[in-house]
N, C-alpha and C positions, 0 to 999 in steps of 0.2 A: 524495578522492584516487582518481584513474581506477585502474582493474588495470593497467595499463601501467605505470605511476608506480609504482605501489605495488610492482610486480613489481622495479623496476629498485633502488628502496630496497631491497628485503629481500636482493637478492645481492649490493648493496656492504654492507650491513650482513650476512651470510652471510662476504662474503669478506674484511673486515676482522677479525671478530670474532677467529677460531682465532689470527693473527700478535700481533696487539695483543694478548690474554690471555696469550699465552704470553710477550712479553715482559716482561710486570708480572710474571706468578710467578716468571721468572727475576731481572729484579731484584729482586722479593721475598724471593727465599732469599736476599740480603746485605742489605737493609733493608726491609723491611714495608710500613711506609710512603711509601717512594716508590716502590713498587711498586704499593699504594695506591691511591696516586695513580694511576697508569698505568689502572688497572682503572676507578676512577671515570672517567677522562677518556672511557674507552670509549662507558661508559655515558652520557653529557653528550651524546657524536658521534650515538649510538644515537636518543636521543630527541627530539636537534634533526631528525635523519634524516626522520621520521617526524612534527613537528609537532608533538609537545608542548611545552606551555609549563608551566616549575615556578614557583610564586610560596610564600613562605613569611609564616606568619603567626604570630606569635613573641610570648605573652602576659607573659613575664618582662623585667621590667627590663632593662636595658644592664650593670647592673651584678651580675647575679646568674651565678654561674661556671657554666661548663657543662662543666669540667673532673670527671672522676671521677662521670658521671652514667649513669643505666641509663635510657636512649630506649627508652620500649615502645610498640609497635604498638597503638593498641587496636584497629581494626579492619581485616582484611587480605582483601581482595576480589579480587585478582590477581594472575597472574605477577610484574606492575610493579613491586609495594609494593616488595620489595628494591631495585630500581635506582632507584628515586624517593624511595625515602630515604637510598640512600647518598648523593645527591648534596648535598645539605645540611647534613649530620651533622657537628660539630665533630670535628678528626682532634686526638690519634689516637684510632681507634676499634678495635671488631673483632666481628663477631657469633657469635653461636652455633645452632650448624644441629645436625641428626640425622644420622645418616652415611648416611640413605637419600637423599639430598640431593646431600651428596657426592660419592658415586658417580657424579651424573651426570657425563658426560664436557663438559670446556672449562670450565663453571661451574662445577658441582661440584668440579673440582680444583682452581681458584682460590680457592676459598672456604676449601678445606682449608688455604690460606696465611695468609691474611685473616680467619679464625676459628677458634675450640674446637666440635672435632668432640664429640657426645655418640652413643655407642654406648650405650641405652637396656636392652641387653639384657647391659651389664656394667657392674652397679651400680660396682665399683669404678673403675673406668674413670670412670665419669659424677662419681663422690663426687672424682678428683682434677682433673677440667677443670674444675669446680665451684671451687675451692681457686684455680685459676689464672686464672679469670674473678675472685672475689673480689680477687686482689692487684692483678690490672689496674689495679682500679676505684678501689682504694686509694692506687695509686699516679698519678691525674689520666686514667687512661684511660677513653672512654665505651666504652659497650655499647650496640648495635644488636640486639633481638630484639620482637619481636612475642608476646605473650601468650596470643592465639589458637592450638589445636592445628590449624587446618586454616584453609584458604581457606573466606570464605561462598561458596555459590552464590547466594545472592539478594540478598546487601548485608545481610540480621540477623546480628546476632553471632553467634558461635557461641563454646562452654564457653570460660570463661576455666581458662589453668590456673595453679596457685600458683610453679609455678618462677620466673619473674620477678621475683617480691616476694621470695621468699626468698633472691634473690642481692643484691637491692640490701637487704635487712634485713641481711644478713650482714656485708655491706661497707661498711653504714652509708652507703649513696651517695643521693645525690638522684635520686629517679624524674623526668624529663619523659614524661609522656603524650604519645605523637603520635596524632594524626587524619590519616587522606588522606581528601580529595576529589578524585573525580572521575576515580580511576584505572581502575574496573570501567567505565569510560563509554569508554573509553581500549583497552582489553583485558580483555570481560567473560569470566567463568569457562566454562571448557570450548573457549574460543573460541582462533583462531592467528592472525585479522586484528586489524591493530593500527591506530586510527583517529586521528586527528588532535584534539587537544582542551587542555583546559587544569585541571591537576591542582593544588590546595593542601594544604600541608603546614601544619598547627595543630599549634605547640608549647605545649601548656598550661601553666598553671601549675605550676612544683615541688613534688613534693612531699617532705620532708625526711625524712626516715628514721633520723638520730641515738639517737630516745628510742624506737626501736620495736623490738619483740621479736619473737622467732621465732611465738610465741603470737597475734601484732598481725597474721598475714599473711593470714587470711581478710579480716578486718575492710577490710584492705588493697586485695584483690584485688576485694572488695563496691562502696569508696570510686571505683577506676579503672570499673568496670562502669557505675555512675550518669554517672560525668562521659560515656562513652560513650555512653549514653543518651540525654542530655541535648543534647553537641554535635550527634549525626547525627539528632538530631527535630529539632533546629533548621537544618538540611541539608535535611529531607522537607520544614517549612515552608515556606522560602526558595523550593523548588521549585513 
């Protein structure tokens, strides 16, 4: 993609972004969801813009529900991951972010529609979006989060944290693990060019969460690490 090109993408993607956001959070404050929508479609414009191509690779059955499930990241290497995984995600969905996040302005405050803000620094605050994440999931809604505290800069994992497991232990929801490939190749860390290339989304296997206890979430957290492992050395192979 010449600088010219590239220049002339990032001001229509500049100058769409702000109208199109703000009309999804406006329809968002009367329905969520089709506002949602609106936001993903953004995001869809965004990435064709620019030459990505998304392809999904899906190891569960046709008939196993994907209603009421908690989609964890296992590994998150880029600005991307968020918009490369909403566009697949069975709706309705909703994430959960930090409110240092939030704040940003255009995305940040769309997300504050679209998900449970957690302010980290008011346990009680965090103990009741916790509660409201739980009934979601209870009620056929999924969860979009990433399990990672922070972006890799190199592509290795980096600390897994137990919050993830203990919302879907809680609500008794079924984990799908996701994997990206090929987003940090797309828009590597620290980086604001954004290259043309072709990213996959690995939906693993479910993991069921019914008979599992609050006590069961390291073990848990251990079980997602390995499959992590396992998929992205088989990513360095390939390579």
């Amino acid at each position: 993609m010449n600088n010219l090109g590239y220049l002339f993408r990032s001001v229509i993607a500049g100058i769409s972004l702000v109208p199109w956001y703000f009309l999804g959070m406006i329809v968002g404050l009367l329905d969520q969801d089709r506002g949602l929508r609106i936001f993903i479609s953004w995001n869809r414009f965004f990435l064709k813009l620019f030459h990505i191509e998304i392809s999904l690779e899906n190891e569960n059955h046709a008939t196993v529900t994907t209603n009421g499930c908690a989609f964890i990241l296992l590994n998150q290497t880029s600005l991307l991951d968020g918009s490369v995984g909403a566009m697949i995600l069975p709706l309705p969905w909703r994430g959960l972010v930090n409110i240092e996040y939030a704040l940003i302005p255009v995305f940040g405050w769309a997300m504050c529609l679209f998900s449970w803000v957690i302010i980290r620094q008011w346990p009680k605050q965090a103990k009741k979006t916790m509660q409201k994440v739980e009934t979601f999931l209870q009620q056929g809604g999924n969860l979009w989060i990433s399990i990672e505290g922070k972006r890799s800069k190199d592509g290795l994992l980096s600390p897994y944290k137990k919050g993830p497991v203990v919302i879907a232990i809680s609500a008794k929801a079924k984990i799908i693990p996701v994997i990206h490939s090929g987003v940090q190749d797309c828009l590597p860390y620290g980086k604001w060019r954004i290259h043309p290339g072709k990213v996959t989304i690995r939906y693993l296997k479910a993991i069921p969460t019914e008979t599992m206890q609050y006590d069961d979430r390291q073990e848990l957290v251990n079980t997602l690490r390995t499959l992590a492992e396992q998929n992205l050395l088989g990513d360095l192979n390939s390579n």
